[in-house]
MARKE-688758 format. One record per atom (N, C-alpha, C, CB): residue in three letters; x negated, y negated, z. Coordinates in steps of 0.02 Angstrom, whole numbers, plus 50000, padded with zeros to 5 digits. Glycine has a CB too. Layout:
// MARKE-688758
ALAXYZ/...
//
This chain:
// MARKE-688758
UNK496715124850950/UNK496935125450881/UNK496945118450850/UNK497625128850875/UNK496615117350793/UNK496725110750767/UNK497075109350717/UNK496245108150753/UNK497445105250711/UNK498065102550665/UNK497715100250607/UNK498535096250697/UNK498045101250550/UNK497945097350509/UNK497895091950476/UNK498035098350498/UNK498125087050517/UNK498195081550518/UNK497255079150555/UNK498965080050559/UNK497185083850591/UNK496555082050641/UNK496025085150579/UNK496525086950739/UNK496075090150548/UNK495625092350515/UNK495475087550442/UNK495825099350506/UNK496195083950413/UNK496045078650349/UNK495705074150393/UNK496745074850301/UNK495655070450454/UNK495375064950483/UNK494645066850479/UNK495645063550555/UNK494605072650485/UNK493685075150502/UNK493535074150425/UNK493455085750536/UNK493815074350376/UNK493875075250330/UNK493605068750285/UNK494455077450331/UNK493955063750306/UNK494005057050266/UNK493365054050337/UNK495075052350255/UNK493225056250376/UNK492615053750408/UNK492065056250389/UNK492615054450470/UNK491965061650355/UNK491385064350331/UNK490935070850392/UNK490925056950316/UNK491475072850428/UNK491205076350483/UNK491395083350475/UNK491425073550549/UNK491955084250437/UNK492105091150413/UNK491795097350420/UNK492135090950361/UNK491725104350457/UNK491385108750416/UNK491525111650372/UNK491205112150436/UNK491385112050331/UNK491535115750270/UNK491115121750248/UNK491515111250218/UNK491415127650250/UNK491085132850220/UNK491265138550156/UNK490995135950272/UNK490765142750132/UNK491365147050094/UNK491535152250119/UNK491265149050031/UNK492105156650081/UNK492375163250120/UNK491725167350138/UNK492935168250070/UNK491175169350071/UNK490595172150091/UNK490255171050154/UNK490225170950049/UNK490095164250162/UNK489865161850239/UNK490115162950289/UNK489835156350251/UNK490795162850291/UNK491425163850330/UNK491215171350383/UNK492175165250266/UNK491145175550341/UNK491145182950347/UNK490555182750390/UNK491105187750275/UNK490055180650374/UNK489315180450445/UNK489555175950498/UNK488395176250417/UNK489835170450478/UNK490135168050562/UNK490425170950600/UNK490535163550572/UNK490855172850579/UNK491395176950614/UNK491095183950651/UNK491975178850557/UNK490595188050598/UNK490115190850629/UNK489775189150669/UNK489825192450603/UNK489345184450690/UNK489035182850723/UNK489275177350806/UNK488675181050671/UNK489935176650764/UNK490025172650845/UNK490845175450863/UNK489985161450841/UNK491255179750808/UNK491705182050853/UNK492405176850800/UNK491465179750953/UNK493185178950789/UNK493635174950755/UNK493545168850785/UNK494315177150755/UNK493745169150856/UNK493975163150900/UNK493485156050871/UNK493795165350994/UNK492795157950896/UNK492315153850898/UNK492195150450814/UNK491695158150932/UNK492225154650788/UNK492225153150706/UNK492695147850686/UNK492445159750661/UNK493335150150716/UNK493845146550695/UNK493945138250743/UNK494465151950702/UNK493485139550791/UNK493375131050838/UNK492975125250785/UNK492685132250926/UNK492155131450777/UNK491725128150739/UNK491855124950662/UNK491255132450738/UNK492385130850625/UNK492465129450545/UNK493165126350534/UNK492405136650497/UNK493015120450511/UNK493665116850483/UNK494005118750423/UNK493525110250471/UNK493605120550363/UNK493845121950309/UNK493425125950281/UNK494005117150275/UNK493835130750255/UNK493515139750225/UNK493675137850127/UNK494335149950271/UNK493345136650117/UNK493425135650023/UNK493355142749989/UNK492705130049981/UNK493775143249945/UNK493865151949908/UNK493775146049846/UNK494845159149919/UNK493495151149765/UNK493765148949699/UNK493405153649657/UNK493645141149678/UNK493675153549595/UNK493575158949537/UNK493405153449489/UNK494295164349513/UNK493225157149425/UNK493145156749376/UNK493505158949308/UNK492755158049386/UNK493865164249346/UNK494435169149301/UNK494945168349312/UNK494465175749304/UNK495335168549296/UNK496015171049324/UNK496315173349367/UNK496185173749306/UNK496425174549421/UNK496735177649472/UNK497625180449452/UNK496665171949535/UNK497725185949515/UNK498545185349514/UNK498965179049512/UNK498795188349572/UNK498895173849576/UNK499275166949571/UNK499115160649532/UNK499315164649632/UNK498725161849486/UNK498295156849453/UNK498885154049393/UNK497485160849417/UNK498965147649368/UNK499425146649315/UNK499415139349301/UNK500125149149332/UNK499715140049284/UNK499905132949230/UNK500645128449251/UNK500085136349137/UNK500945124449278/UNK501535121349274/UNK501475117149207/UNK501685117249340/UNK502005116949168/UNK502165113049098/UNK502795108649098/UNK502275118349037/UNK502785100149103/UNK503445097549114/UNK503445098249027/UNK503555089049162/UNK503915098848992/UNK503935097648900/UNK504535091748897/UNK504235106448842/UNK504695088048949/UNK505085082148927/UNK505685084248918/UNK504855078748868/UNK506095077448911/UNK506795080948882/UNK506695077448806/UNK507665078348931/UNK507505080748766/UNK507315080648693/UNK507955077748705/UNK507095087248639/UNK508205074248626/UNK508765070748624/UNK509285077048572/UNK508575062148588/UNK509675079348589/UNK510005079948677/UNK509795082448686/UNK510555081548711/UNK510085080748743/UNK509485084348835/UNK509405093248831/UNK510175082948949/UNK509185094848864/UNK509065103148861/UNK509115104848916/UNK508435106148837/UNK509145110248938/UNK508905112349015/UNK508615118748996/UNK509555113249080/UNK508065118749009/UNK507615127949010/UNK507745132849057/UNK506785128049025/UNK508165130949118/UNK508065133349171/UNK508545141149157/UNK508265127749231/UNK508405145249211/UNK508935149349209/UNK508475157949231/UNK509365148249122/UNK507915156249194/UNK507485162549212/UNK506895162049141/UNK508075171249216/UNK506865166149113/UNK506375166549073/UNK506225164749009/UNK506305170849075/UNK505695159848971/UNK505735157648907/UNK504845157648892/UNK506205149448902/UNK504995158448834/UNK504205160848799/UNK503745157248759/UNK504255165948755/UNK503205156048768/UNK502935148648728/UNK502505156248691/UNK502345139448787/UNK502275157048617/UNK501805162448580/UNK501905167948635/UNK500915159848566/UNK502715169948636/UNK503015175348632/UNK502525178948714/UNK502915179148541/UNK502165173848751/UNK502055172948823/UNK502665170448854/UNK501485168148838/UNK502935177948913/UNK503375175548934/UNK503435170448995/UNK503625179948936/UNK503785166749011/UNK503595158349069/UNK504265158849093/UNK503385148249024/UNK503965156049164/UNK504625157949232/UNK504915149749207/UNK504245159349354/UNK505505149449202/UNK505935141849182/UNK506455142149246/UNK506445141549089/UNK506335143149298/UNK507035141549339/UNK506715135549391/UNK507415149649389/UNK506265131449366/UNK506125128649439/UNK506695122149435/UNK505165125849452/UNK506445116349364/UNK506865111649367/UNK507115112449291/UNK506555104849392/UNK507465107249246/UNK507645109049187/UNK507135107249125/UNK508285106249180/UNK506585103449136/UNK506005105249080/UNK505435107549110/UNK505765099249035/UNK505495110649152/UNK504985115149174/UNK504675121849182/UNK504995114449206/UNK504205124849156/UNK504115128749141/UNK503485131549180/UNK504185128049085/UNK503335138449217/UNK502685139749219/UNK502335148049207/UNK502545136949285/UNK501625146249166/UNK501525150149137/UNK501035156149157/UNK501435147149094/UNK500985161049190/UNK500465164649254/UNK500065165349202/UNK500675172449306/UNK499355165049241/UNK498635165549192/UNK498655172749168/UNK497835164049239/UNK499035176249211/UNK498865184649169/UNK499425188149147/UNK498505190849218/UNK499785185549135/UNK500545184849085/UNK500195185948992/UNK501025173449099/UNK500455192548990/UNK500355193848905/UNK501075194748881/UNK499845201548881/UNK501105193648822/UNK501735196548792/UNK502115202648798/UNK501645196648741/UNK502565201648789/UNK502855210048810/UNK502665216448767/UNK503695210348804/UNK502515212748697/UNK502495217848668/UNK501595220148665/UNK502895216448601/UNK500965218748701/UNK500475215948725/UNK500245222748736/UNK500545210848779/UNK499735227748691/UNK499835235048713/UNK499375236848770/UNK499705239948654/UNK499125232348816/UNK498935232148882/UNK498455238448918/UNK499575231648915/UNK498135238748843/UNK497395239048832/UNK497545248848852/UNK496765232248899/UNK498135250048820/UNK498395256248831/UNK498135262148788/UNK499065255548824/UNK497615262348743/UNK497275266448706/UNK496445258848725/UNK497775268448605/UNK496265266148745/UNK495485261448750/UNK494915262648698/UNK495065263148823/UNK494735258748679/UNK494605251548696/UNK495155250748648/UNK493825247648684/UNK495435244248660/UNK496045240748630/UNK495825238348556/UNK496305234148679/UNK496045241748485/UNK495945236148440/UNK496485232648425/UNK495695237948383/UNK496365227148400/UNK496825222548356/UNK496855225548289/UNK496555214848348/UNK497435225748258/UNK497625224448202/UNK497155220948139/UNK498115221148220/UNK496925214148181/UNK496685209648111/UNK495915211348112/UNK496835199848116/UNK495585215948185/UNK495025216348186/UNK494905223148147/UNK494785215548250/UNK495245228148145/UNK495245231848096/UNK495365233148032/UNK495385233948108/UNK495685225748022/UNK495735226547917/UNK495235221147901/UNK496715223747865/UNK494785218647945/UNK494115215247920/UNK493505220747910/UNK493865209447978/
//
């Protein structure tokens, strides 16, 4: 099993393997978890969209006087944002809509402003 510490060294030496999850899936096919996991140092995943854990952290400073956001939930354009981490901190999940957000519940969803154009 190799440590991570052993795997950033392969890393900053330029010896790394690096593959993606797609590739991943024929190694492992082809030579078995164990062996996959000797040969591959690092398995890279990424999107383009949004995912479930995908987001934003927002420090907004402090203001004179101080504030604290924390406590549970506060809303930047009525998007609601988790505030309990520190006291100007805020974070905002990529697939977080408003509450009132009709979540595409009559299909296809119109807008309001797209229908009085």
């Amino acid at each position: 099993m190799k440590t991570i510490n052993e795997i950033n060294e392969k890393i900053k030496q330029g010896k790394a393997v690096v593959v993606t999850a797609e590739e991943m899936i024929d190694i492992v096919r082809d030579k078995g978890v164990k062996k996959a996991a000797e040969q591959v140092d690092v398995v890279t995943t990424g999107t383009f969209g949004p995912m479930c854990s995908s987001g934003l952290f927002v420090n907004v400073g402090h203001s004179k006087p101080r504030i604290k956001l924390g406590g549970g939930t506060c809303y930047l354009n009525d998007v609601p944002c988790y505030a309990g981490l520190a006291a100007v901190d805020i974070y905002v999940g990529a697939t977080a809509i408003p509450d009132d957000d009709p979540r595409n519940k009559v299909y296809p969803a119109h807008s309001r402003t797209a229908a009085a154009t």
